[in-house]
PDB file of the backbone (N, CA, C, O) and the ligand in Angstrom, with CONECT records:
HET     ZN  A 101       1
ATOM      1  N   UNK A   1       0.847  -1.213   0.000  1.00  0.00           N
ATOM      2  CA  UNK A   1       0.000   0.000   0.000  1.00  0.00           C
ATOM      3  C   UNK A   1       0.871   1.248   0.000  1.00  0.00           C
ATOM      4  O   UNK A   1       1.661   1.284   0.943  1.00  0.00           O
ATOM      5  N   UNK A   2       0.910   2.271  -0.834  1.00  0.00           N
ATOM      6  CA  UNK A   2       1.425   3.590  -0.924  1.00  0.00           C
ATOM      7  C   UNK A   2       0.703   4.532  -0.058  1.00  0.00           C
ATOM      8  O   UNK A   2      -0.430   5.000  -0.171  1.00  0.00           O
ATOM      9  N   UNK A   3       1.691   4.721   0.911  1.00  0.00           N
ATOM     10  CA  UNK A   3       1.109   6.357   1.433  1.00  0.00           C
ATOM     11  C   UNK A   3       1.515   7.329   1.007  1.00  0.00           C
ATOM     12  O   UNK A   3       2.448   7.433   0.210  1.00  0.00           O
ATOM     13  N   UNK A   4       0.812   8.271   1.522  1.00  0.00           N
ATOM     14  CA  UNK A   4       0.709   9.467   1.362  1.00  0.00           C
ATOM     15  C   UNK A   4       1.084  10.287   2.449  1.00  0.00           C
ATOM     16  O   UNK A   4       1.098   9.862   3.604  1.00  0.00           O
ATOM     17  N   UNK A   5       1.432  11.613   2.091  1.00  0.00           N
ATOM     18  CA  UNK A   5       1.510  12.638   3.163  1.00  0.00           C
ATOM     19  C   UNK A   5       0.044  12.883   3.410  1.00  0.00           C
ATOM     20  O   UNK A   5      -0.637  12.862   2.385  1.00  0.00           O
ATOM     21  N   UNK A   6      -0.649  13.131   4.632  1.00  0.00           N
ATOM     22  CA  UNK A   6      -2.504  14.001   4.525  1.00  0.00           C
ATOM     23  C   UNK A   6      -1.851  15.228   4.176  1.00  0.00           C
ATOM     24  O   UNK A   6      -2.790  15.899   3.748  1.00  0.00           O
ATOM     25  N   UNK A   7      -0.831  15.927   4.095  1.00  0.00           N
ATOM     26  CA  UNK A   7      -1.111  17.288   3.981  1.00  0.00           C
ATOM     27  C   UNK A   7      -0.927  17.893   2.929  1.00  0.00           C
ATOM     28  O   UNK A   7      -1.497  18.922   2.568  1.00  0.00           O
ATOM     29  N   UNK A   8       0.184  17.064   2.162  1.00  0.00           N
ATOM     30  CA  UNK A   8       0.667  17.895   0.901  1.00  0.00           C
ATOM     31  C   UNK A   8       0.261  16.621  -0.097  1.00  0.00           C
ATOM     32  O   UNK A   8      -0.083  16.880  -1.250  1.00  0.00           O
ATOM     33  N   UNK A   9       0.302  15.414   0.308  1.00  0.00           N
ATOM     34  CA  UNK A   9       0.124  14.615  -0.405  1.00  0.00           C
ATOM     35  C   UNK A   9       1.349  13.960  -1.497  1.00  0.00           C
ATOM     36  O   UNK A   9       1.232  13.427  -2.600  1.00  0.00           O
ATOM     37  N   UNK A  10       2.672  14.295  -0.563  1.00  0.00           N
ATOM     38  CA  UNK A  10       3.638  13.500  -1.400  1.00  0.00           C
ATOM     39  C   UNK A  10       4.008  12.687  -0.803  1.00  0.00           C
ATOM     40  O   UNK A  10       4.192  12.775   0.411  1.00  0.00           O
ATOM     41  N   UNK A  11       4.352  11.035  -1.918  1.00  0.00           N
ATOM     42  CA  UNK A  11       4.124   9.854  -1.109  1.00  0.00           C
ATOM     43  C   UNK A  11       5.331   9.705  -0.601  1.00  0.00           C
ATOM     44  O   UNK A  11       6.389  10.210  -0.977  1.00  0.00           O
ATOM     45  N   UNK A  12       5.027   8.685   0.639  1.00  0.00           N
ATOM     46  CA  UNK A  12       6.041   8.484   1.606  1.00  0.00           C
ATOM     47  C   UNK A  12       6.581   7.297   1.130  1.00  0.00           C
ATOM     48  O   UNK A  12       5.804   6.380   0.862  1.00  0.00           O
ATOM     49  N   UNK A  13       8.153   7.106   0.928  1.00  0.00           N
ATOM     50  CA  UNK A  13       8.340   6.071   0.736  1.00  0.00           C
ATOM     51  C   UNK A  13       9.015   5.473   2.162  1.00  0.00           C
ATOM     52  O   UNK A  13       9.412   5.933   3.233  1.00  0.00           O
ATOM     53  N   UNK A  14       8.838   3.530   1.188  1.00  0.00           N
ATOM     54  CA  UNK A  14       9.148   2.688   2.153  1.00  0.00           C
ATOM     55  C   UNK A  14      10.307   3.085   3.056  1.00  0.00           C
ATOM     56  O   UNK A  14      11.237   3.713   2.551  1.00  0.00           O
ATOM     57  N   UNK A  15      10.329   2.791   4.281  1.00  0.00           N
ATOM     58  CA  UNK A  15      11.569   2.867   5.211  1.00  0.00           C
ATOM     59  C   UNK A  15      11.991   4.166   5.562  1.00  0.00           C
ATOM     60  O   UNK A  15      12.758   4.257   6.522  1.00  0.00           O
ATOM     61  N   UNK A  16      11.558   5.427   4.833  1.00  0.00           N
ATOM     62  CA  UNK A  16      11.407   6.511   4.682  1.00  0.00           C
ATOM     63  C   UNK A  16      11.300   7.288   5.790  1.00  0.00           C
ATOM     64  O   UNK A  16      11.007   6.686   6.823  1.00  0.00           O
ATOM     65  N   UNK A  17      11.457   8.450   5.855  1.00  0.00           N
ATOM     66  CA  UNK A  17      11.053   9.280   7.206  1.00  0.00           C
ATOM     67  C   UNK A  17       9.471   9.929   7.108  1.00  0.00           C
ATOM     68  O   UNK A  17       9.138  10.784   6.287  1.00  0.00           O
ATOM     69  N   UNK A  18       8.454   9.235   8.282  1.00  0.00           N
ATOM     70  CA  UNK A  18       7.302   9.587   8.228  1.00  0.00           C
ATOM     71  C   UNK A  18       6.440  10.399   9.573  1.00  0.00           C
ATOM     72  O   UNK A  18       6.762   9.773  10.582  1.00  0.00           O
ATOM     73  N   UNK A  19       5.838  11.114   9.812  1.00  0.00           N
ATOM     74  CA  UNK A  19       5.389  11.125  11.270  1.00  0.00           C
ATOM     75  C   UNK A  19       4.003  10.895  11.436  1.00  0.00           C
ATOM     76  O   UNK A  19       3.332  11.218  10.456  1.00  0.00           O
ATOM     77  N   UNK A  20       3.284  10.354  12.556  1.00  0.00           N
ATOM     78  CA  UNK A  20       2.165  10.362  12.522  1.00  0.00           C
ATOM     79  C   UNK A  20       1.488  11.385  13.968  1.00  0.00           C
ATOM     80  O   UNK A  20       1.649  11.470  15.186  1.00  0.00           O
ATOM     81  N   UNK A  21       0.815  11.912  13.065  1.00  0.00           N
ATOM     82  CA  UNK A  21       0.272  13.127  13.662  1.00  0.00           C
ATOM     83  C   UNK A  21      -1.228  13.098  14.415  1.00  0.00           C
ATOM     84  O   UNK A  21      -2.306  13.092  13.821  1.00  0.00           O
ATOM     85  N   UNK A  22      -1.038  13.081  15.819  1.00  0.00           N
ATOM     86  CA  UNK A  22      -2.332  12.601  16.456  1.00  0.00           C
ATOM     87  C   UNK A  22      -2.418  13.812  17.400  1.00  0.00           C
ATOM     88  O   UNK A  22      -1.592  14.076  18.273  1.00  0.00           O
ATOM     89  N   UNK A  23      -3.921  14.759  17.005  1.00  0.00           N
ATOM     90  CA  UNK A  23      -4.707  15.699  17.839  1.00  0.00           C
ATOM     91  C   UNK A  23      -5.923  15.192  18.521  1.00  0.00           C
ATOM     92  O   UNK A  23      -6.504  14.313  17.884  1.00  0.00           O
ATOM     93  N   UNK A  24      -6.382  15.478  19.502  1.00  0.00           N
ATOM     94  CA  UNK A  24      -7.614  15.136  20.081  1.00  0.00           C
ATOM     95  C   UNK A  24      -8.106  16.573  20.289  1.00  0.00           C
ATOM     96  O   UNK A  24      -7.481  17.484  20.832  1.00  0.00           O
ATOM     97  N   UNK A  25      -9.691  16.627  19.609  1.00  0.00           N
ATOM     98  CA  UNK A  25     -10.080  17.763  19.972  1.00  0.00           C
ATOM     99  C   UNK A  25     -11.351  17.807  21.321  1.00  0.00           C
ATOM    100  O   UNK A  25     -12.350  17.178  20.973  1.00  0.00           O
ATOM    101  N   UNK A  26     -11.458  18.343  22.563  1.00  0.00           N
ATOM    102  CA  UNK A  26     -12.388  17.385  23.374  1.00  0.00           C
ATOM    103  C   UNK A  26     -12.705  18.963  24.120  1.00  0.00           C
ATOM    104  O   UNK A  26     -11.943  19.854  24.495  1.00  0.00           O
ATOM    105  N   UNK A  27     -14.316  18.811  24.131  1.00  0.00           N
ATOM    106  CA  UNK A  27     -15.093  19.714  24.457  1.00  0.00           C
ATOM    107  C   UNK A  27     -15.458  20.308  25.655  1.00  0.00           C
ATOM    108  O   UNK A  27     -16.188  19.687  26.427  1.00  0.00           O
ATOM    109  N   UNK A  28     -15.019  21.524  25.949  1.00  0.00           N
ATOM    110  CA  UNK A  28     -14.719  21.718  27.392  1.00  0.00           C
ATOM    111  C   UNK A  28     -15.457  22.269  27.846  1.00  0.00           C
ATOM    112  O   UNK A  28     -15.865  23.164  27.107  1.00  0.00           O
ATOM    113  N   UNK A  29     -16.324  22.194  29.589  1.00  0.00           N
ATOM    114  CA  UNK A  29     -17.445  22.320  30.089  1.00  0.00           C
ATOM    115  C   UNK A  29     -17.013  23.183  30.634  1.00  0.00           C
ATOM    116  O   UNK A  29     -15.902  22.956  31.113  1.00  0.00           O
ATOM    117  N   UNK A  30     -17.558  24.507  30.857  1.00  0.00           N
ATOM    118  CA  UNK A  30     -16.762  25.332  31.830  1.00  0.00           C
ATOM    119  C   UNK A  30     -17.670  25.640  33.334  1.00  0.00           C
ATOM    120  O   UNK A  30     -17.388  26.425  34.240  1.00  0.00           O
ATOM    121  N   UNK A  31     -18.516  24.968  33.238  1.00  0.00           N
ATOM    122  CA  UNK A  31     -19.883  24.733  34.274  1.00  0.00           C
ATOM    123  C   UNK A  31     -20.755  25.657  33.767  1.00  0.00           C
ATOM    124  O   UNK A  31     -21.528  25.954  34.678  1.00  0.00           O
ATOM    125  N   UNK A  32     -21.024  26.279  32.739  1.00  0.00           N
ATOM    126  CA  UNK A  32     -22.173  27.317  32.308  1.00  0.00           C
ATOM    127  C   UNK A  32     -23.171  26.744  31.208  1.00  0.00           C
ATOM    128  O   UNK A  32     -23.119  26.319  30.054  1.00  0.00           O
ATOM    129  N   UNK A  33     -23.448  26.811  31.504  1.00  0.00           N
ATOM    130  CA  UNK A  33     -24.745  26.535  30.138  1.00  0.00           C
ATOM    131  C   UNK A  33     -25.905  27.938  30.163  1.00  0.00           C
ATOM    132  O   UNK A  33     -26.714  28.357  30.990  1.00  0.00           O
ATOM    133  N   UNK A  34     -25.560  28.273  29.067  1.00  0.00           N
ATOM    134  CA  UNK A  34     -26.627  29.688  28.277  1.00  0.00           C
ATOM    135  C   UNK A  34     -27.735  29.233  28.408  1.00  0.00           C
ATOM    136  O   UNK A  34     -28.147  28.176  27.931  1.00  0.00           O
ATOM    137  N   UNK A  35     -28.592  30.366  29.387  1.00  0.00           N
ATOM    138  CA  UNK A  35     -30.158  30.420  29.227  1.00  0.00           C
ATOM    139  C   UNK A  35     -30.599  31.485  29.374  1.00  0.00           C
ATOM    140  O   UNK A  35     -30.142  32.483  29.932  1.00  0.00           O
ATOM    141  N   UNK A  36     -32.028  31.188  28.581  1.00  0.00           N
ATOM    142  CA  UNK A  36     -32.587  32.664  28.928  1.00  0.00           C
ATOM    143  C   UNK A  36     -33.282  32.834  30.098  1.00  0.00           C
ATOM    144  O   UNK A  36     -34.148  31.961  30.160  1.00  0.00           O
ATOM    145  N   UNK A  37     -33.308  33.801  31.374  1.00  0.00           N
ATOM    146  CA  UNK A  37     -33.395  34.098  32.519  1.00  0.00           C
ATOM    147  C   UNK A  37     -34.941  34.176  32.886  1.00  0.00           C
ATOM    148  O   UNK A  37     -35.578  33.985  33.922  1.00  0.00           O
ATOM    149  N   UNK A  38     -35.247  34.521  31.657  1.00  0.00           N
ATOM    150  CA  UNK A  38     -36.916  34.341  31.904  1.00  0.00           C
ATOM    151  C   UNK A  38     -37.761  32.568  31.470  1.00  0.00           C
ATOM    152  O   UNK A  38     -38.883  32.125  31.718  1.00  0.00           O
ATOM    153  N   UNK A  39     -36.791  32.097  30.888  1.00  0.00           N
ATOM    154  CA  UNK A  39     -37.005  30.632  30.921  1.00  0.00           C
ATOM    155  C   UNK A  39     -37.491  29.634  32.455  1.00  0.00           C
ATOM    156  O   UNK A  39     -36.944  29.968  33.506  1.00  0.00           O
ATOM    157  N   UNK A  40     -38.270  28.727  32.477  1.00  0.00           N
ATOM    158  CA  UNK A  40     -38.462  28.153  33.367  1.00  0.00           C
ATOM    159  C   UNK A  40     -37.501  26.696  33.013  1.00  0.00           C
ATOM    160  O   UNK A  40     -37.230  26.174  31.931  1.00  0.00           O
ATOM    161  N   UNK A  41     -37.125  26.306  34.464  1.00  0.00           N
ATOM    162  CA  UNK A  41     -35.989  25.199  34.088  1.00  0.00           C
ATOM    163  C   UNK A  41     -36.746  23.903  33.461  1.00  0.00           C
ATOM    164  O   UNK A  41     -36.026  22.976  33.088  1.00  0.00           O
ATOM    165  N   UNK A  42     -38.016  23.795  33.337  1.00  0.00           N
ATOM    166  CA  UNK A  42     -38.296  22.742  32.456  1.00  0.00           C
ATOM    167  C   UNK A  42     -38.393  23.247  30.883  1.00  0.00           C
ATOM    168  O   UNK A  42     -38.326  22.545  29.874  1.00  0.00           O
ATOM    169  N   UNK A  43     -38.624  25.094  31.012  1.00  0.00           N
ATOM    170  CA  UNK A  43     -38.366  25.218  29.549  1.00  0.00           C
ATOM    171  C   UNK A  43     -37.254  25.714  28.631  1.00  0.00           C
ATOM    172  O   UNK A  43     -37.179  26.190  27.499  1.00  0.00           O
ATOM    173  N   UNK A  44     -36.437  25.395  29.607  1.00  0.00           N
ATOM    174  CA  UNK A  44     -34.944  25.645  29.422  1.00  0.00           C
ATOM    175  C   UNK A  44     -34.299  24.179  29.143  1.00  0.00           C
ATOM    176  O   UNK A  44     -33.560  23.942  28.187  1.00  0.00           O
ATOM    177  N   UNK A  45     -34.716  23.175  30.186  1.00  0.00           N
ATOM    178  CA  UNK A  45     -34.712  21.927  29.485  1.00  0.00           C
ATOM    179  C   UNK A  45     -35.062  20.896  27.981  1.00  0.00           C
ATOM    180  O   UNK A  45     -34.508  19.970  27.388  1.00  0.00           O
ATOM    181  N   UNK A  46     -36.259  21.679  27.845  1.00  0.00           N
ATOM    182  CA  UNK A  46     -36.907  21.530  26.422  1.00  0.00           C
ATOM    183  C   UNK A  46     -36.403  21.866  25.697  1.00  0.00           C
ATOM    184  O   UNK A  46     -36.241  21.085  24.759  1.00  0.00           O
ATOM    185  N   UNK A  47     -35.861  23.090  25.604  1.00  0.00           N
ATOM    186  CA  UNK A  47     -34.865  23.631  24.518  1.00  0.00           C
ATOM    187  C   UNK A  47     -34.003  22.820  24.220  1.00  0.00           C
ATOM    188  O   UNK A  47     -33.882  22.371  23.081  1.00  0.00           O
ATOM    189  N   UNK A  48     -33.086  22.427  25.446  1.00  0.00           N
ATOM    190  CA  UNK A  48     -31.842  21.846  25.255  1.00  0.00           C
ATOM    191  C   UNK A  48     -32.085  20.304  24.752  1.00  0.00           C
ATOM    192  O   UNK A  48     -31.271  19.451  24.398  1.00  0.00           O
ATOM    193  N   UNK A  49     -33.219  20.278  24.834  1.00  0.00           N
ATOM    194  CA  UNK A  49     -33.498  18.059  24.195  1.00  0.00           C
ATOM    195  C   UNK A  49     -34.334  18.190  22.825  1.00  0.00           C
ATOM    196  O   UNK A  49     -34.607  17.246  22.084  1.00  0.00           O
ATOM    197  N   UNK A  50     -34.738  19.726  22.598  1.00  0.00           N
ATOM    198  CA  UNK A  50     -35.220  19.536  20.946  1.00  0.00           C
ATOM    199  C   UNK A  50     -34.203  20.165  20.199  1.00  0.00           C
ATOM    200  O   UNK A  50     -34.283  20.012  18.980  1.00  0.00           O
ATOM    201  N   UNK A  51     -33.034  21.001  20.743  1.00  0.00           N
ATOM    202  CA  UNK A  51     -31.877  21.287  19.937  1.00  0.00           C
ATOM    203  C   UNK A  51     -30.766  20.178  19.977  1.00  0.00           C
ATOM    204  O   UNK A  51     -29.716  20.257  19.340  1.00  0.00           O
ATOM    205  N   UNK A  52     -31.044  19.354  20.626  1.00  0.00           N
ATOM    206  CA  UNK A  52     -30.138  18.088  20.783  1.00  0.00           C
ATOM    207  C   UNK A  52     -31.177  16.558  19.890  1.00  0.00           C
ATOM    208  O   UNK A  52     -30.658  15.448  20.013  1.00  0.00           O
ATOM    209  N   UNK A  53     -32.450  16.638  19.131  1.00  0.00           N
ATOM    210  CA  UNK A  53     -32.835  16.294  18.926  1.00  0.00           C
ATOM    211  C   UNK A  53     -32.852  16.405  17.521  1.00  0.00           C
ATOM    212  O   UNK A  53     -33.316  15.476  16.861  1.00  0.00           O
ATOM    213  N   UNK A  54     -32.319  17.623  16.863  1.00  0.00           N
ATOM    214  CA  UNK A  54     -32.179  18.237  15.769  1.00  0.00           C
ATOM    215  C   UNK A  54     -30.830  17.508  15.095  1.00  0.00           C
ATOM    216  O   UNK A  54     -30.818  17.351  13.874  1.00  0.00           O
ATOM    217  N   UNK A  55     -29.732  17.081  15.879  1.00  0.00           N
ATOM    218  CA  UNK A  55     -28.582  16.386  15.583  1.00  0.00           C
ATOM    219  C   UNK A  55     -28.398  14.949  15.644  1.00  0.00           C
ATOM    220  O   UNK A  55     -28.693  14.428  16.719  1.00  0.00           O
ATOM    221  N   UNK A  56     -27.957  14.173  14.683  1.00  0.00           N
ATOM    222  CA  UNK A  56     -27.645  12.632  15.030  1.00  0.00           C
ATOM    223  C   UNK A  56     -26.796  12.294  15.950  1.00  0.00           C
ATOM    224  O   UNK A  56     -26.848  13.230  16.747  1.00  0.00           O
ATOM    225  N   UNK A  57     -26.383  11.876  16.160  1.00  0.00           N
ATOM    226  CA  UNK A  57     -25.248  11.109  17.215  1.00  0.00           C
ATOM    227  C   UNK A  57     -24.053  11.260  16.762  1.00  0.00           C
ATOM    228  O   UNK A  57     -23.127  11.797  17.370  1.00  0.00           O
ATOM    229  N   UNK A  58     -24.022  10.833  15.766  1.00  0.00           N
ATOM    230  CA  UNK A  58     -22.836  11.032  14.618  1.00  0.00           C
ATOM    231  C   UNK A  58     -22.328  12.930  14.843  1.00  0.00           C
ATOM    232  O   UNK A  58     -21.219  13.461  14.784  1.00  0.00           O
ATOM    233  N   UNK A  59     -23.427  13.389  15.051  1.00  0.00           N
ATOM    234  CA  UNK A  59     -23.069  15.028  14.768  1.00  0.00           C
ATOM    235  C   UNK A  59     -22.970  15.492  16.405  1.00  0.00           C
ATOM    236  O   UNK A  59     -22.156  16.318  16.816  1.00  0.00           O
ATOM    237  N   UNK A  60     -23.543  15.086  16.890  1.00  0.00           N
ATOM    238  CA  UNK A  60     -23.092  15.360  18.889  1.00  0.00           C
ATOM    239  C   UNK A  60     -21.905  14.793  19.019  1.00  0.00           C
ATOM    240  O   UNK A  60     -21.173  15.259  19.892  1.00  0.00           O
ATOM    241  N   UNK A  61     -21.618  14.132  18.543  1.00  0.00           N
ATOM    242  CA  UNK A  61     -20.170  13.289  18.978  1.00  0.00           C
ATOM    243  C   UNK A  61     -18.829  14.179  18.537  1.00  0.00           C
ATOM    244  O   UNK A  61     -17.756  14.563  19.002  1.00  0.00           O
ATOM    245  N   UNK A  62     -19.728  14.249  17.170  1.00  0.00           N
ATOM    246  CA  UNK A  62     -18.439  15.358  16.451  1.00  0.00           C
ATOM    247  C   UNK A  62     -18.022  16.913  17.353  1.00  0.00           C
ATOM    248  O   UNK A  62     -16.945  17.478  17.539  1.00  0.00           O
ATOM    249  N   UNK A  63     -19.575  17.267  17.813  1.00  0.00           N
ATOM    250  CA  UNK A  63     -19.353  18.602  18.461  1.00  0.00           C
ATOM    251  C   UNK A  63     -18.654  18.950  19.784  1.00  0.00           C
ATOM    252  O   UNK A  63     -18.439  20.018  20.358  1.00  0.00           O
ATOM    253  N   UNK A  64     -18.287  17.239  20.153  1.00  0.00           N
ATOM    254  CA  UNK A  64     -17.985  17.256  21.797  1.00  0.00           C
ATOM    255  C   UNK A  64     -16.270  16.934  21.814  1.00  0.00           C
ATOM    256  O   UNK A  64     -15.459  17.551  22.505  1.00  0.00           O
ATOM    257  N   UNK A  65     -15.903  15.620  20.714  1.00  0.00           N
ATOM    258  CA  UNK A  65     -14.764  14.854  20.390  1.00  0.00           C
ATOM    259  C   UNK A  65     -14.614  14.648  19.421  1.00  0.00           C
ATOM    260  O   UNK A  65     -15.498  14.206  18.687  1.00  0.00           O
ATOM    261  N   UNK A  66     -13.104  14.964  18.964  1.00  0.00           N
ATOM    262  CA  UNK A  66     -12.807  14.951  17.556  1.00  0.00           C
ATOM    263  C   UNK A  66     -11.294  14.580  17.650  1.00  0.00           C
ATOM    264  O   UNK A  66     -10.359  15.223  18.128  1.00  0.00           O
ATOM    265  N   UNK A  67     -11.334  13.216  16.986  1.00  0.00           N
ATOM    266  CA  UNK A  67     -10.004  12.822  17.288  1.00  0.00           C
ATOM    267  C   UNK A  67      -9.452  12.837  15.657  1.00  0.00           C
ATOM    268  O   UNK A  67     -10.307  12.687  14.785  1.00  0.00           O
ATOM    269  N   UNK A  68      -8.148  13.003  15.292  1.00  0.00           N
ATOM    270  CA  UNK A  68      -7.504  13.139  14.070  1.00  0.00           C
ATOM    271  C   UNK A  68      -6.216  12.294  14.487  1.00  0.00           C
ATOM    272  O   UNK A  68      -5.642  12.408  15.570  1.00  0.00           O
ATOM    273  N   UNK A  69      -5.810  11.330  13.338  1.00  0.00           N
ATOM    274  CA  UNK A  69      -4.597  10.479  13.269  1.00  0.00           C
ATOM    275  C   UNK A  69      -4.536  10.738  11.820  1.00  0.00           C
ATOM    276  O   UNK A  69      -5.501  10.549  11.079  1.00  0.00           O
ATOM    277  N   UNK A  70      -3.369  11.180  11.421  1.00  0.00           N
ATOM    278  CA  UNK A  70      -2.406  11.455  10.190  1.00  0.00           C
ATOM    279  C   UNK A  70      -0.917  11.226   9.806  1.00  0.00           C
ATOM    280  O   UNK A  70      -0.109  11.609  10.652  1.00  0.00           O
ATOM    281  N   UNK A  71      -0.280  10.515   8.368  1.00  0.00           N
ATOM    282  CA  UNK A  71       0.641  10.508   8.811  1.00  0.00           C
ATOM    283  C   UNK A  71       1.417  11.194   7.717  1.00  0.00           C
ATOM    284  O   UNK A  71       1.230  10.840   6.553  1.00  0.00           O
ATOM    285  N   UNK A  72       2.355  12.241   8.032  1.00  0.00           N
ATOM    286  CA  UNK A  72       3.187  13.576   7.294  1.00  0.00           C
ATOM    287  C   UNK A  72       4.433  12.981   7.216  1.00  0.00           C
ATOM    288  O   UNK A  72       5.104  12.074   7.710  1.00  0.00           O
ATOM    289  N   UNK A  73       4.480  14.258   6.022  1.00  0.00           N
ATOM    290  CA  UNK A  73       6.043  13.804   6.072  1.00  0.00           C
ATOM    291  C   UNK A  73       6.366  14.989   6.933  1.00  0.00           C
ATOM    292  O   UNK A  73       5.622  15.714   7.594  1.00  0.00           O
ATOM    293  N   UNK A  74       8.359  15.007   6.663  1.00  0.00           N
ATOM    294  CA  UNK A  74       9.089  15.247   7.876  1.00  0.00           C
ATOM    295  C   UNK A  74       8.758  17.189   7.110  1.00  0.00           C
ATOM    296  O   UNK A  74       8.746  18.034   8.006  1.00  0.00           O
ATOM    297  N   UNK A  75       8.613  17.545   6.201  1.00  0.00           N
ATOM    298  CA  UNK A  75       8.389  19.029   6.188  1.00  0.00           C
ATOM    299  C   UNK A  75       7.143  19.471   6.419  1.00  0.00           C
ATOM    300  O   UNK A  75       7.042  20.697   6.441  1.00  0.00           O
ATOM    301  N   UNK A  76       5.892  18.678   6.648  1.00  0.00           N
ATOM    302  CA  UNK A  76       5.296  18.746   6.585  1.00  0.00           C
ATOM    303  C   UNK A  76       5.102  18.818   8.588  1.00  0.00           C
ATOM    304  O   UNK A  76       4.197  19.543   9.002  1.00  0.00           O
ATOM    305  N   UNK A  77       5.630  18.355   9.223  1.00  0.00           N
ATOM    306  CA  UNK A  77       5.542  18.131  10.423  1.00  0.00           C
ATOM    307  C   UNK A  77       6.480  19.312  10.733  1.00  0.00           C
ATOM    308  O   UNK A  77       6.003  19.894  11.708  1.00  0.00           O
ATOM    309  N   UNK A  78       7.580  19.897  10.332  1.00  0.00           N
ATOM    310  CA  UNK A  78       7.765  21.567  10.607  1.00  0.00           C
ATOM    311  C   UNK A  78       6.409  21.894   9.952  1.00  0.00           C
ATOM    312  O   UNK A  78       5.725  21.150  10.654  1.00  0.00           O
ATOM    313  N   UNK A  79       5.695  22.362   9.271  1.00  0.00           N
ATOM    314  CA  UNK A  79       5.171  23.126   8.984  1.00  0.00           C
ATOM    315  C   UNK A  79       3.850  23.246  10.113  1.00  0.00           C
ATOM    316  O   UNK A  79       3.289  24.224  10.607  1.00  0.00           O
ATOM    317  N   UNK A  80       3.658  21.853  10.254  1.00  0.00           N
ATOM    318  CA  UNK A  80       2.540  21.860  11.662  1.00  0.00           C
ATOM    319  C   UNK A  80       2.972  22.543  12.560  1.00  0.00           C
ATOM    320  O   UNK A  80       2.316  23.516  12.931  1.00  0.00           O
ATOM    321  N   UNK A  81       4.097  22.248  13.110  1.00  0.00           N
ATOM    322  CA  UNK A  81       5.016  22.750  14.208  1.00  0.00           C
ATOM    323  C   UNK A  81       4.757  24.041  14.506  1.00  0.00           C
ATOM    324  O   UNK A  81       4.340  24.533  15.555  1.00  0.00           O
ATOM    325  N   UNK A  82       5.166  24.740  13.065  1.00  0.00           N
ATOM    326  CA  UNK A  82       5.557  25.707  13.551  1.00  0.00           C
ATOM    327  C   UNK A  82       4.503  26.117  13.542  1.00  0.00           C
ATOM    328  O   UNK A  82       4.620  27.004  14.389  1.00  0.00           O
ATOM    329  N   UNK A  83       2.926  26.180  13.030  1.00  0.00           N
ATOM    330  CA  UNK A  83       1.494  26.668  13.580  1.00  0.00           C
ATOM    331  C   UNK A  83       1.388  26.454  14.735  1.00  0.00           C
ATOM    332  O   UNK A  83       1.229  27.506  15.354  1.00  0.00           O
ATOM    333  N   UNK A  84       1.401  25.257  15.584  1.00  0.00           N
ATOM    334  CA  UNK A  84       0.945  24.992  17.016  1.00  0.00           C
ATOM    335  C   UNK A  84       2.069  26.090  17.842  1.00  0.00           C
ATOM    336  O   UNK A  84       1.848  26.486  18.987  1.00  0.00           O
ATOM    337  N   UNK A  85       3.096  26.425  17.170  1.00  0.00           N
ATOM    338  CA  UNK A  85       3.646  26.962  18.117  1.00  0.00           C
ATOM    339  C   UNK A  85       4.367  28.785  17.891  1.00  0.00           C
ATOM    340  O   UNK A  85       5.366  29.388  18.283  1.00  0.00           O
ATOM    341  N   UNK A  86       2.986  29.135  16.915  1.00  0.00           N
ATOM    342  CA  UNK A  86       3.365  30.891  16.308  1.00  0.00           C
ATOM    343  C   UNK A  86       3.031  31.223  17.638  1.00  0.00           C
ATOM    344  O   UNK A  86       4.128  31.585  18.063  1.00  0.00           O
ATOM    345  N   UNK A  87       2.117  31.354  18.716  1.00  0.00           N
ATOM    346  CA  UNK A  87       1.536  32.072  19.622  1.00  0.00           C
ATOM    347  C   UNK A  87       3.153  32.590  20.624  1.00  0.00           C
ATOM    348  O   UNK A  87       3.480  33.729  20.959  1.00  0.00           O
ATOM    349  N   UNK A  88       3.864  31.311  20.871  1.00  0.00           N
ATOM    350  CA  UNK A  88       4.812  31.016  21.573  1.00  0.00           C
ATOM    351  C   UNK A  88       6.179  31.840  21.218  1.00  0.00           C
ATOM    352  O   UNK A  88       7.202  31.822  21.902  1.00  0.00           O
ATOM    353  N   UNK A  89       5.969  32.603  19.944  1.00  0.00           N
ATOM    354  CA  UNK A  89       7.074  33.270  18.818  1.00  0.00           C
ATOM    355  C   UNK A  89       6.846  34.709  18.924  1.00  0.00           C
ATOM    356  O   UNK A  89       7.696  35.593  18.822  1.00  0.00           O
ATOM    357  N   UNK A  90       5.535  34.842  19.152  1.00  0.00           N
ATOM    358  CA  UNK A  90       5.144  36.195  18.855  1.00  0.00           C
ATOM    359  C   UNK A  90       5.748  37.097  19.658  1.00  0.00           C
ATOM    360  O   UNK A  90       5.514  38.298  19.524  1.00  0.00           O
TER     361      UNK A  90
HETATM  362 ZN    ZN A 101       3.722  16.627   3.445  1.00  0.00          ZN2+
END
């Protein structure tokens, strides 16, 4: 099987220098949940189970956890790099 870079898409060869690139994206509760103040908590509840009713599972899952496995090549893994870490440069 021939891989590929995911990013640029030039193939990796055998024995080759490759990296595999694993993010987890995971949805963080900060204890608040938005309501409106004149809402009653059962109709503040309602809201929240027919706007959660509106999405599959497939699409709640996505909005909460999002895991990514990729595998780059070696310029391609500076180039990640150095995004995750402009804040740190500035
Ligand atoms: Zn690449």
């Amino acid at each position: 099987m021939k891989s590929r870079c995911a990013r640029c898409g030039k193939r990796l060869k055998k024995g080759g220098c490759a990296y595999r690139l694993k993010a987890e994206l995971i949805s963080h509760y900060d204890g608040y949940i938005r309501v409106n103040p004149n809402d009653s908590m059962t109709a503040t509840l309602d809201k929240i189970n027919s706007e959660l009713s509106k999405l599959t599972e497939d699409e709640i899952e996505r909005q909460v956890y999002r895991k990514f496995e990729y595998l780059v090549c070696p310029a391609c893994r500076d180039e990640v790099e150095k995004f995750l870490l402009t804040e740190e440069r500035r």
